[in-house]
C-alpha positions in Angstrom: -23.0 -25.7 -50.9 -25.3 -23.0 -49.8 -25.0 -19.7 -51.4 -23.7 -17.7 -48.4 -20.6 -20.3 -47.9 -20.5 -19.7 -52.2 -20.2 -16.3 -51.9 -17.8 -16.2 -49.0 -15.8 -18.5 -50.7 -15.6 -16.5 -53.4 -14.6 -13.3 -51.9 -12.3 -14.7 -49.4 -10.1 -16.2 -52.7 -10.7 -12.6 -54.5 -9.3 -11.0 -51.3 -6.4 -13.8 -51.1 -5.6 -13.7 -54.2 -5.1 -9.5 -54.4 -3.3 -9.9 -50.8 -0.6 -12.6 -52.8 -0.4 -9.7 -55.8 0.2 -7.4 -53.8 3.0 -8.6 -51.7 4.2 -9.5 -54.7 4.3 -6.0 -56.1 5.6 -4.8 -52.7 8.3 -7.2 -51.9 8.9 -10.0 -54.8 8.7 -13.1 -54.5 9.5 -13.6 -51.0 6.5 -11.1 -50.5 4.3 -13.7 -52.5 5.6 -17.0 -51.0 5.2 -16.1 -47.9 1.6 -14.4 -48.4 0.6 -17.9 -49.9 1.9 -19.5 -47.4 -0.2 -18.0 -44.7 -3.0 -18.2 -46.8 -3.0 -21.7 -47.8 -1.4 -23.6 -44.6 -3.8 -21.5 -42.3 -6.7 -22.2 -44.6 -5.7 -26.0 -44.9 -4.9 -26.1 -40.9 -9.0 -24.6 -40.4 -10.4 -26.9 -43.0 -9.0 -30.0 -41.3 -10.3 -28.6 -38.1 -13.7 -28.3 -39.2 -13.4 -31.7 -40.5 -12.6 -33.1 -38.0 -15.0 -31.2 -35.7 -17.8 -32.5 -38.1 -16.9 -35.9 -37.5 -17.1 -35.4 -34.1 -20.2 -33.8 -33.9 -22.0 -36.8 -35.8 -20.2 -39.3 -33.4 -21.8 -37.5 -30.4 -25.3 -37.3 -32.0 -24.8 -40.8 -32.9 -24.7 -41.8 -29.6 -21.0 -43.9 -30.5 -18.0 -44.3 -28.2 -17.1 -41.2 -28.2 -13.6 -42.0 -27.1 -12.4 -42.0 -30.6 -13.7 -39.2 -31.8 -12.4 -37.1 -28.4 -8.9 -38.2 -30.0 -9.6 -37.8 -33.5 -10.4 -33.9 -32.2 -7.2 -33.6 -30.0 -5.4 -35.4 -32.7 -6.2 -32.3 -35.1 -5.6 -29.9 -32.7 -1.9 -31.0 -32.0 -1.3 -31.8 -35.9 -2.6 -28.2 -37.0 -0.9 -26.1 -34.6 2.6 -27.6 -35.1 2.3 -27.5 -39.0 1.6 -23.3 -39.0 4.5 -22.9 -36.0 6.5 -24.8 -38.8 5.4 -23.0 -42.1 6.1 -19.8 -39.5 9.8 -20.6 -38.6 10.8 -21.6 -42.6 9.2 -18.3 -43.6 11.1 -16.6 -40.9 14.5 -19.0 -42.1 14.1 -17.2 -45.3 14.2 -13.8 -44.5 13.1 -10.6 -45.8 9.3 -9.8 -45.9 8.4 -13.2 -46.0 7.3 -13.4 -42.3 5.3 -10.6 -42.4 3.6 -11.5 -45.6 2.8 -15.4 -43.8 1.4 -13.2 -40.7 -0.7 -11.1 -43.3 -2.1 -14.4 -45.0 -2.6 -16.0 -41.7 -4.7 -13.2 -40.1 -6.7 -12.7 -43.6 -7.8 -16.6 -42.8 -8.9 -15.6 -39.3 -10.2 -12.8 -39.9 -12.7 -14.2 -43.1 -13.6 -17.8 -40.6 -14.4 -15.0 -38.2 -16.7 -13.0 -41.0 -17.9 -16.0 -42.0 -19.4 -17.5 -38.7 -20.8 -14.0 -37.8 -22.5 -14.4 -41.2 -24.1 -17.4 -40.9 -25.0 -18.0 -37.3 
């Protein structure tokens, strides 16, 4: 791992990890659920993304079918955004500041893939 992807790695689960404590302090548990909720589904969701971006990428430098890996992509795609529109509806089920501690988590992910790929263009 290069350092820069260390070190965001390690800030971005500093910053996740106060975000979860603190919706804990602010709203209990449903505060903290739902803030690692965000976090980790959203974070899981991108990580398969980028996985599965990768492998594309090396099929089309490979020269391959490509056919495969055009599905494998759009195969992500409609598995990821499903999974956070459910993880969004059972943290809305369960009332309270749940949602709006899964929309914080959600938008920290963004927000650091966004810092991170500014950083290391």
């Amino acid at each position: 791992m290069k350092p820069i992807h260390a070190r965001w790695l390690a800030v971005f689960l500093a910053v996740a990890l106060g975000l979860i404590v603190v919706c804990w302090l602010r709203w209990g548990s449903l505060g903290a659920l739902g803030s690692a909720t965000g976090v980790v589904g959203t974070g899981i969701s991108f990580a398969a993304m980028r996985w599965g971006l990768s492998v594309l990428g090396k099929l089309m430098e490979s020269g391959d079918d490509t056919r495969s890996g055009g599905c494998l992509g759009m195969l992500m795609l409609m598995v990821k955004l499903p999974v956070v529109i459910g993880l969004g509806v059972w943290m809305s089920r369960l009332g309270g500041a749940a949602l709006g501690s899964f929309l914080a988590g959600m938008l920290l992910v963004y927000f650091a893939v966004i810092g991170w790929a500014h950083a290391t263009r």
